[in-house]
PQR file with spaces between the fields and no chain letter, atoms N, CA, C, O and H, PARSE charges and radii, in Angstrom:
ATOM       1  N    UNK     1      -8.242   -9.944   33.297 -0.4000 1.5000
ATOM       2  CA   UNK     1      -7.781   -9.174   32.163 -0.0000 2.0000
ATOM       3  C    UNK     1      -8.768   -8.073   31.851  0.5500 1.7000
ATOM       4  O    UNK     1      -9.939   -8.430   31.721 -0.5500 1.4000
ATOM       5  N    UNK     2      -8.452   -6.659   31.695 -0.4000 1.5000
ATOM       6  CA   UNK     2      -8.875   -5.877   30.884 -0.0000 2.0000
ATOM       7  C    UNK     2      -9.135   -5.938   29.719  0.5500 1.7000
ATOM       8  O    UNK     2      -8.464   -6.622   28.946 -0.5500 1.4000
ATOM       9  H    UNK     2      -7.500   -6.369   31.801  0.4000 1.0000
ATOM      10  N    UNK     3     -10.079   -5.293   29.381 -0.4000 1.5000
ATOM      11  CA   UNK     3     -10.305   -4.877   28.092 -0.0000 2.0000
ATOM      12  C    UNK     3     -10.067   -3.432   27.458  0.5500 1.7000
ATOM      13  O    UNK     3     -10.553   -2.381   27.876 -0.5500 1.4000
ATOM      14  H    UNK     3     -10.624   -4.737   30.008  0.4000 1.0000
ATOM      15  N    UNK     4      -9.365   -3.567   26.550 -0.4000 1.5000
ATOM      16  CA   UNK     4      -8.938   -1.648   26.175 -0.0000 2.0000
ATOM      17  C    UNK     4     -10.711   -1.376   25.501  0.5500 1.7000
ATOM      18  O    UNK     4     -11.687   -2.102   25.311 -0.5500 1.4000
ATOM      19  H    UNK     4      -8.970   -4.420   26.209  0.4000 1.0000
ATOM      20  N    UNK     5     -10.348    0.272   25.287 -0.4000 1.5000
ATOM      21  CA   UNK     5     -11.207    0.748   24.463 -0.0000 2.0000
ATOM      22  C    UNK     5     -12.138    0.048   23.716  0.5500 1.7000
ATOM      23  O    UNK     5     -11.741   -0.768   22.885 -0.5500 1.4000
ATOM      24  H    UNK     5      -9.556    0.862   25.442  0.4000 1.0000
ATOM      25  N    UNK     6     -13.436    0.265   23.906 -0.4000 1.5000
ATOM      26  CA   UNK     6     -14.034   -0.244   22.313 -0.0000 2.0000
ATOM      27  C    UNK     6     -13.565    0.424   20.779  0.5500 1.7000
ATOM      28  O    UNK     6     -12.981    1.432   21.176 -0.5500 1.4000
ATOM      29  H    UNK     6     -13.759    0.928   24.582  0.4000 1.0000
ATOM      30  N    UNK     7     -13.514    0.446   19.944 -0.4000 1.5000
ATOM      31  CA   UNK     7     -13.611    1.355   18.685 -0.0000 2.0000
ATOM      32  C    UNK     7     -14.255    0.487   18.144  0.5500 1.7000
ATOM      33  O    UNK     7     -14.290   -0.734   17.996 -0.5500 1.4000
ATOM      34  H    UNK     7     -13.989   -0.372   19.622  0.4000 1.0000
ATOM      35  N    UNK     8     -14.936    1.693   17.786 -0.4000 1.5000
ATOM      36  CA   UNK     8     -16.777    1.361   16.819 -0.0000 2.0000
ATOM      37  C    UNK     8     -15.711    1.432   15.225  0.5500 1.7000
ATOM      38  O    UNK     8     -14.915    2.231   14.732 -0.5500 1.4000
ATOM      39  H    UNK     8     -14.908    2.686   17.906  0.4000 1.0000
ATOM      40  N    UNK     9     -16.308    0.048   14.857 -0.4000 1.5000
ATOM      41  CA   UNK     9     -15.223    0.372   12.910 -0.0000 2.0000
ATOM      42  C    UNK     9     -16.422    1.037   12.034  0.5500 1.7000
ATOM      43  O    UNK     9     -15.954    1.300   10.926 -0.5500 1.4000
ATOM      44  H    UNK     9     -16.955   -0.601   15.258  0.4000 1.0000
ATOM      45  N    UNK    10     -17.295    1.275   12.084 -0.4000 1.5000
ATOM      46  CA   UNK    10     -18.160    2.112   11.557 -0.0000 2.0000
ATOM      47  C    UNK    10     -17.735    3.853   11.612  0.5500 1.7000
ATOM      48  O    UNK    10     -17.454    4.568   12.574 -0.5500 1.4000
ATOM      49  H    UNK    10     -17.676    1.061   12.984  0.4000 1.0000
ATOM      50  N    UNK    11     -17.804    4.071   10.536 -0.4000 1.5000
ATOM      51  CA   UNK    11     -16.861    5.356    9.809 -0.0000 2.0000
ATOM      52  C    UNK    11     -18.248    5.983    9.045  0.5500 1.7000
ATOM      53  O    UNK    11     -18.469    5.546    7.916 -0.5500 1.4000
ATOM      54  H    UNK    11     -18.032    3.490    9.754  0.4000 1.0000
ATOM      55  N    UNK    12     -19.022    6.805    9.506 -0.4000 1.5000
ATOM      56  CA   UNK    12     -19.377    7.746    8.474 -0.0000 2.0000
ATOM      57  C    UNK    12     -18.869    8.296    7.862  0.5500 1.7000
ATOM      58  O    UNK    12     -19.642    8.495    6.925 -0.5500 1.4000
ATOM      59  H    UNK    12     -18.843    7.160   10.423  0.4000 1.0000
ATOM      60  N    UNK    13     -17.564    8.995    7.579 -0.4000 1.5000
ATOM      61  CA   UNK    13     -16.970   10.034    6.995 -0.0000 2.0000
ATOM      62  C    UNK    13     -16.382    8.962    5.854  0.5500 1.7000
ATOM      63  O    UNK    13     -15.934    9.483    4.833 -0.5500 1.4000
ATOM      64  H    UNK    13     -16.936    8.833    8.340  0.4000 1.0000
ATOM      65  N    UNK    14     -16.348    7.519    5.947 -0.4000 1.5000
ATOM      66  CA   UNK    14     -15.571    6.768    4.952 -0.0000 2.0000
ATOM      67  C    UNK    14     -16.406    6.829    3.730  0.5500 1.7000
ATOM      68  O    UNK    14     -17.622    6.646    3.778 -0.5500 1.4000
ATOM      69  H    UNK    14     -16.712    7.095    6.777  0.4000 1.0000
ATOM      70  N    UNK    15     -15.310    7.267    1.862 -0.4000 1.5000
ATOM      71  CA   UNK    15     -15.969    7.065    0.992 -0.0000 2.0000
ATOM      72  C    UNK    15     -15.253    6.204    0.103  0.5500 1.7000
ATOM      73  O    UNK    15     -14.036    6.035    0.173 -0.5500 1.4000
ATOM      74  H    UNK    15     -14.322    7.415    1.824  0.4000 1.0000
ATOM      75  N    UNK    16     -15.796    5.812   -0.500 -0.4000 1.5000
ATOM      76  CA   UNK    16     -15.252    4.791   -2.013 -0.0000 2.0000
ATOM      77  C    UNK    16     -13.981    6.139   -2.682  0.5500 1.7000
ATOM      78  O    UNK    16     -14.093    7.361   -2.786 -0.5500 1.4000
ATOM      79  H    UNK    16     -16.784    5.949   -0.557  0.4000 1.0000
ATOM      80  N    UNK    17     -12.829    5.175   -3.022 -0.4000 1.5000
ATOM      81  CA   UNK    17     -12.125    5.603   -3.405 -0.0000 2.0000
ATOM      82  C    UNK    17     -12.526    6.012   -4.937  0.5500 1.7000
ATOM      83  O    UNK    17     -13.291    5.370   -5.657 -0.5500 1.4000
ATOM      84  H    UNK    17     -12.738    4.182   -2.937  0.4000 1.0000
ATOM      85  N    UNK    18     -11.792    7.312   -5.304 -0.4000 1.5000
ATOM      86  CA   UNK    18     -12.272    7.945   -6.634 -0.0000 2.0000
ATOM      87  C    UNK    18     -11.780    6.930   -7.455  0.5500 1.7000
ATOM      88  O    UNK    18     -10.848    6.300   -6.956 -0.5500 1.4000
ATOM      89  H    UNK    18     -11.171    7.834   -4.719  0.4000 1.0000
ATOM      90  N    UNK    19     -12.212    6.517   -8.807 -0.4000 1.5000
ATOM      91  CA   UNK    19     -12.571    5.446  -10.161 -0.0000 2.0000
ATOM      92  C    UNK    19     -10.771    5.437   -9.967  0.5500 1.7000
ATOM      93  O    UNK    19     -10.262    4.516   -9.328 -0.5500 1.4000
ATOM      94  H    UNK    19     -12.969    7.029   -9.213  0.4000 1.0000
ATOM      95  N    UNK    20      -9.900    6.539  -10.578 -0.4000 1.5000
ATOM      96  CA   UNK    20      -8.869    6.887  -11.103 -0.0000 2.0000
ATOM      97  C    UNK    20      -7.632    6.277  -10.065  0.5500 1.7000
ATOM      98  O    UNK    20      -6.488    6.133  -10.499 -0.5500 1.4000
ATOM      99  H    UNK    20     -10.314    7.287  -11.097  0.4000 1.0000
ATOM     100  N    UNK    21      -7.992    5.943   -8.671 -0.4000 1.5000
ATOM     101  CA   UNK    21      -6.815    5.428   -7.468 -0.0000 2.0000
ATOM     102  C    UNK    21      -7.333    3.974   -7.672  0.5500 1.7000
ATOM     103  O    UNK    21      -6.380    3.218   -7.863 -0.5500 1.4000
ATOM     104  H    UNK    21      -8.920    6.060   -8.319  0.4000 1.0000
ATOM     105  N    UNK    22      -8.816    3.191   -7.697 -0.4000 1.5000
ATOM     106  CA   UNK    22      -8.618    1.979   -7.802 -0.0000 2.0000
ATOM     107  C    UNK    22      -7.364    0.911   -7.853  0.5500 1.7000
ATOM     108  O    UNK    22      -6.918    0.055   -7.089 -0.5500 1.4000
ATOM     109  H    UNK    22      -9.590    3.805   -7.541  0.4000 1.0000
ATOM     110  N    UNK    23      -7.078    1.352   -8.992 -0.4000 1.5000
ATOM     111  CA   UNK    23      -6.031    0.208   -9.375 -0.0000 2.0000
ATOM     112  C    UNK    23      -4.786    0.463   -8.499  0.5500 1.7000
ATOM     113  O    UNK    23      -3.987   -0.448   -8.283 -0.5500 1.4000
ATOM     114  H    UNK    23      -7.440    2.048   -9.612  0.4000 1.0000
ATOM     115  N    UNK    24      -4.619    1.718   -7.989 -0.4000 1.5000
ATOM     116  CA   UNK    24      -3.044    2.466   -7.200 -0.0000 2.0000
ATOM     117  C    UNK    24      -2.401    2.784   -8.425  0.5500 1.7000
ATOM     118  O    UNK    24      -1.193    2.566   -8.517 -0.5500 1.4000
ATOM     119  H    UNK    24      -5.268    2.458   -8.164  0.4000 1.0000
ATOM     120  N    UNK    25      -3.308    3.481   -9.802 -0.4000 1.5000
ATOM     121  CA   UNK    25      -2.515    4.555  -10.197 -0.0000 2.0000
ATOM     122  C    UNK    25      -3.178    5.917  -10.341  0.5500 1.7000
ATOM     123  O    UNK    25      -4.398    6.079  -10.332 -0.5500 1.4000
ATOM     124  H    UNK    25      -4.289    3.657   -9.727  0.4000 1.0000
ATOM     125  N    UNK    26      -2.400    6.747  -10.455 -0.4000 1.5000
ATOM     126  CA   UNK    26      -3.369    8.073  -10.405 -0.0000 2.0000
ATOM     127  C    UNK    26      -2.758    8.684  -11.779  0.5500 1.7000
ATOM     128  O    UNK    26      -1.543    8.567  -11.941 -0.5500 1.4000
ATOM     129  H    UNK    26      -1.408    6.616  -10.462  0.4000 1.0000
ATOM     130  N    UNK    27      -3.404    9.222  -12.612 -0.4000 1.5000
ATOM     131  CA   UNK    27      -3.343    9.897  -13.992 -0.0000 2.0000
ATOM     132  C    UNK    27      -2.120   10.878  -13.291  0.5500 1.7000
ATOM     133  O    UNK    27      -1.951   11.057  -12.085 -0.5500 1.4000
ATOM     134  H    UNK    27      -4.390    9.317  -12.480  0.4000 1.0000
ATOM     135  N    UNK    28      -1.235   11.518  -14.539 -0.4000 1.5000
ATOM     136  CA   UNK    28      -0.549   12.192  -14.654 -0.0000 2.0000
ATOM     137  C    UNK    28      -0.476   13.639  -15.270  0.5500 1.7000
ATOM     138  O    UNK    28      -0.139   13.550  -16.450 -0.5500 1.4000
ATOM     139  H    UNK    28      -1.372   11.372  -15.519  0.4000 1.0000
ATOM     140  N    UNK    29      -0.671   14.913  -14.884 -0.4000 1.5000
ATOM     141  CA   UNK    29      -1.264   15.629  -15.864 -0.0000 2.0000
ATOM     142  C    UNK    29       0.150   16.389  -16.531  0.5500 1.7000
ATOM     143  O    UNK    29       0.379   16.505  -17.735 -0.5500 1.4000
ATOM     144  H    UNK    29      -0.945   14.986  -13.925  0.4000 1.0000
ATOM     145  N    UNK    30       0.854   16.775  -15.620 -0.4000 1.5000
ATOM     146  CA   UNK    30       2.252   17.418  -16.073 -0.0000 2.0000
ATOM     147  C    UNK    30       3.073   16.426  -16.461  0.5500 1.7000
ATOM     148  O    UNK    30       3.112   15.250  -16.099 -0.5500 1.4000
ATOM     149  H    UNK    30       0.668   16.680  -14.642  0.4000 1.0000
ATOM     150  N    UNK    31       3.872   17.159  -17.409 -0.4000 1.5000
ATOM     151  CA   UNK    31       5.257   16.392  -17.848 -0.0000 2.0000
ATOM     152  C    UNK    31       6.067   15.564  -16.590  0.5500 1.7000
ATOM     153  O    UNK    31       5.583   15.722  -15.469 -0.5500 1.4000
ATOM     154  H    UNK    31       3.840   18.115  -17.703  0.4000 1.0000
ATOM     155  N    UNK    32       7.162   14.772  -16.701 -0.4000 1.5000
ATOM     156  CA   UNK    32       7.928   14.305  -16.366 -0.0000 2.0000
ATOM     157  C    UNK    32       9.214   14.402  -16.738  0.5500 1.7000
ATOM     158  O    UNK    32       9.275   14.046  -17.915 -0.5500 1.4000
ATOM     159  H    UNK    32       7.555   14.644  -17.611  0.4000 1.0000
ATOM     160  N    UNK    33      10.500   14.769  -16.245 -0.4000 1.5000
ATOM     161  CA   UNK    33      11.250   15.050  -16.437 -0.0000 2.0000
ATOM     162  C    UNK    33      12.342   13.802  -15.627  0.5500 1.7000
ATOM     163  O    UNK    33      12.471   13.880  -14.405 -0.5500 1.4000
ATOM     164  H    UNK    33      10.450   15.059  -15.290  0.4000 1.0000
ATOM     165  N    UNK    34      13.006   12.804  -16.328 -0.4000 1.5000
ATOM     166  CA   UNK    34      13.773   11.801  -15.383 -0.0000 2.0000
ATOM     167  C    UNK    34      15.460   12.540  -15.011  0.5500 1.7000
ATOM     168  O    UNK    34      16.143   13.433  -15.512 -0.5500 1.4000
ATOM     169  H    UNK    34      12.901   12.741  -17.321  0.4000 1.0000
ATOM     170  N    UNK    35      15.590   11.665  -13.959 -0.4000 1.5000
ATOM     171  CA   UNK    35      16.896   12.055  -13.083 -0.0000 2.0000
ATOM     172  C    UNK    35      17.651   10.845  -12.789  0.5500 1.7000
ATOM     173  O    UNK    35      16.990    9.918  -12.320 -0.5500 1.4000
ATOM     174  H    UNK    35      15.035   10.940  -13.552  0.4000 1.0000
ATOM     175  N    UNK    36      18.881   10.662  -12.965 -0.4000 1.5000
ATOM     176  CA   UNK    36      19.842    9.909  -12.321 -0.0000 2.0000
ATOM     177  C    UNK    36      20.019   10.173  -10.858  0.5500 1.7000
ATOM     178  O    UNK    36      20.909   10.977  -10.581 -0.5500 1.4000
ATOM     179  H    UNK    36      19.418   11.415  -13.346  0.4000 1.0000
ATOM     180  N    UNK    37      19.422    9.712   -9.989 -0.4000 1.5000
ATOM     181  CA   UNK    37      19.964    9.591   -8.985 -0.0000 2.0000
ATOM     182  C    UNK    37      20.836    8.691   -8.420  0.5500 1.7000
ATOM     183  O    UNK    37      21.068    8.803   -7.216 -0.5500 1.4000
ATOM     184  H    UNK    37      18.698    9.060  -10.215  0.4000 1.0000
ATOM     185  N    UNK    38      21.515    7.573   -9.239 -0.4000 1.5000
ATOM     186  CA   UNK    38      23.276    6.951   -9.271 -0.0000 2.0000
ATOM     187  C    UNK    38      23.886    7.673   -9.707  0.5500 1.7000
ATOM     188  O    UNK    38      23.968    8.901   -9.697 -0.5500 1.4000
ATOM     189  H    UNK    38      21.327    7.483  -10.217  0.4000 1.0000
ATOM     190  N    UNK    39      24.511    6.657  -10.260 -0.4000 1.5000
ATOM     191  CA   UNK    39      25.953    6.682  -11.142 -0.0000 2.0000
ATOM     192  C    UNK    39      25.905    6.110  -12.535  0.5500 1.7000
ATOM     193  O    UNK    39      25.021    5.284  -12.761 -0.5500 1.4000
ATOM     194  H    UNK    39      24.445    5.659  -10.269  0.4000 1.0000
ATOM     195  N    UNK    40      26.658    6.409  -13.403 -0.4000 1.5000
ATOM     196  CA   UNK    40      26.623    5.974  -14.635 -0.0000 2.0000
ATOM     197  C    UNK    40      26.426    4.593  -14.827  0.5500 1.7000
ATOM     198  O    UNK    40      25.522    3.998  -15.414 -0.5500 1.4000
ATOM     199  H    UNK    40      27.376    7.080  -13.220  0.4000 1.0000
ATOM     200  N    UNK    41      27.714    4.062  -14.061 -0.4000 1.5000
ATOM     201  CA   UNK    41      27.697    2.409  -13.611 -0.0000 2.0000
ATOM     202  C    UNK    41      26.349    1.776  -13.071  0.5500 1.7000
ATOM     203  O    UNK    41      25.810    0.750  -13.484 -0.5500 1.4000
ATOM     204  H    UNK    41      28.448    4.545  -13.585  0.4000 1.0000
ATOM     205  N    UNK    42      25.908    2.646  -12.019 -0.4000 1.5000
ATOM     206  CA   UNK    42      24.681    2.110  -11.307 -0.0000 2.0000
ATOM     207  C    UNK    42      23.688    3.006  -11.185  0.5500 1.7000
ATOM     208  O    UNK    42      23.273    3.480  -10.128 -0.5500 1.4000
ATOM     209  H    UNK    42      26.346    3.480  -11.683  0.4000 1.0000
ATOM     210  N    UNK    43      23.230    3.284  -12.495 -0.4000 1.5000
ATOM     211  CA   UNK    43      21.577    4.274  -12.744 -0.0000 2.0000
ATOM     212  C    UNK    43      20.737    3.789  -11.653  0.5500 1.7000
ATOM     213  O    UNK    43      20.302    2.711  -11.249 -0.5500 1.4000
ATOM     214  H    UNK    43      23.567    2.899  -13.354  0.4000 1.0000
ATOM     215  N    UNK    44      20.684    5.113  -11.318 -0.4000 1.5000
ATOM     216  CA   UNK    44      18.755    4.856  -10.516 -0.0000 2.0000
ATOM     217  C    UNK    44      17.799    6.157  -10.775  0.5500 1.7000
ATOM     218  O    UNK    44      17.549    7.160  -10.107 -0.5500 1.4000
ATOM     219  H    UNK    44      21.037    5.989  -11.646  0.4000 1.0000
ATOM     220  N    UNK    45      17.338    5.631  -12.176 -0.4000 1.5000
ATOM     221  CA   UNK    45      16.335    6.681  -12.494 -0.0000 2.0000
ATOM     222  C    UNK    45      15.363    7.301  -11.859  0.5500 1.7000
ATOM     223  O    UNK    45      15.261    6.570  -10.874 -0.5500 1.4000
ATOM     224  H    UNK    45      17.541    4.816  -12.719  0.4000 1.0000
ATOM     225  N    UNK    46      14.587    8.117  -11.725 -0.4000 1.5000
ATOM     226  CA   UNK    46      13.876    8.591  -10.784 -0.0000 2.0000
ATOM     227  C    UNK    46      12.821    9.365  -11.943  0.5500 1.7000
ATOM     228  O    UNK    46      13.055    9.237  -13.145 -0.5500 1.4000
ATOM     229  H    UNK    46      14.669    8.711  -12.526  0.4000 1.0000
ATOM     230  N    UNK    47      11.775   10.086  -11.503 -0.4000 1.5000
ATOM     231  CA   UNK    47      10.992   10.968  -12.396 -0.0000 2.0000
ATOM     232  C    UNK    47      10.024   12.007  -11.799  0.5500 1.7000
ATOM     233  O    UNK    47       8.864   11.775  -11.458 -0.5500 1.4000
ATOM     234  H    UNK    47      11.585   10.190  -10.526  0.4000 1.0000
ATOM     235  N    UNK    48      10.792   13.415  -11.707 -0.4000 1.5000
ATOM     236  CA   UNK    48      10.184   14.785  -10.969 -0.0000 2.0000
ATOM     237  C    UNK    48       9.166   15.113  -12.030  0.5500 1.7000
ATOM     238  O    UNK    48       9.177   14.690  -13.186 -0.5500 1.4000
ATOM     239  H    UNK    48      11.735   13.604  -11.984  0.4000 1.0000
ATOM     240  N    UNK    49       7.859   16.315  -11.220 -0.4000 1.5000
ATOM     241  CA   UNK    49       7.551   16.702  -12.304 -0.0000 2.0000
ATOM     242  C    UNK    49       8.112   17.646  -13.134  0.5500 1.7000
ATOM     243  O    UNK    49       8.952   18.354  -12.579 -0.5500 1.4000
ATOM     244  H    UNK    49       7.850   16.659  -10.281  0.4000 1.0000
ATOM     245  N    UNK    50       7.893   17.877  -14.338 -0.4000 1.5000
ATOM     246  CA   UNK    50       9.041   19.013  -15.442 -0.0000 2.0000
ATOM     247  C    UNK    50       8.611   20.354  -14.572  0.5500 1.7000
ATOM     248  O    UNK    50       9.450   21.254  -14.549 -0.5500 1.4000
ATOM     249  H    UNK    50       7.211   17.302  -14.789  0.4000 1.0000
ATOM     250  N    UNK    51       7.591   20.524  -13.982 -0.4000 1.5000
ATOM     251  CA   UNK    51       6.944   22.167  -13.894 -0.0000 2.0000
ATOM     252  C    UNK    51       7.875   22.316  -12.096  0.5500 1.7000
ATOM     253  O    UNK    51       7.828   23.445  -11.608 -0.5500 1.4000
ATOM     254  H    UNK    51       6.909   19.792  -14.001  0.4000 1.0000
ATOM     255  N    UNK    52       8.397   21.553  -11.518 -0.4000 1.5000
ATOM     256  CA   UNK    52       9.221   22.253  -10.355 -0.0000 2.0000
ATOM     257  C    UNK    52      10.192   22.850  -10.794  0.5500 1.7000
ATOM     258  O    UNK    52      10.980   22.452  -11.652 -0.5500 1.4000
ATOM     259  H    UNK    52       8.435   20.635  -11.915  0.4000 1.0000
ATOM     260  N    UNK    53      10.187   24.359   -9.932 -0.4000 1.5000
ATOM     261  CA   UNK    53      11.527   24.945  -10.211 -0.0000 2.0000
ATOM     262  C    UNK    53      12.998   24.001   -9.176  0.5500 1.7000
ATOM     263  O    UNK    53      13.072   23.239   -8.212 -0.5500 1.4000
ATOM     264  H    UNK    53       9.547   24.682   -9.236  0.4000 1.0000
ATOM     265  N    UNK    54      13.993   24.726  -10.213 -0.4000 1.5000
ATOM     266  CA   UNK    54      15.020   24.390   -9.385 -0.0000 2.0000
ATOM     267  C    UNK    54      15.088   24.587   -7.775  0.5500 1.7000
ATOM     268  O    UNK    54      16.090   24.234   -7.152 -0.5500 1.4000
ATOM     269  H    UNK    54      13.933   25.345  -10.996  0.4000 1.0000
């Protein structure tokens, strides 16, 4: 049997994630504007930011 490639897991370029992604949320600075993407019967809200144009 072969062996593939080594890869070294040592990453210089790797940094600690910024304070604010920790948890997997990131602050919001613009409005929100929600959207139906169902049907009346079967809402599926959604939420763009307000500042995209049409």
């Amino acid at each position: 049997m072969e062996e593939g490639p080594h890869i070294d897991d040592t990453d210089d370029d790797v940094q600690e994630a910024p304070h604010q992604l920790e948890d997997g949320v990131q602050s919001t600075i613009d409005d929100l504007k929600e959207l139906n993407l169902g049907t009346l019967e079967d809402p599926r809200p959604t939420f763009i930011s307000a500042l995209l144009t049409p």
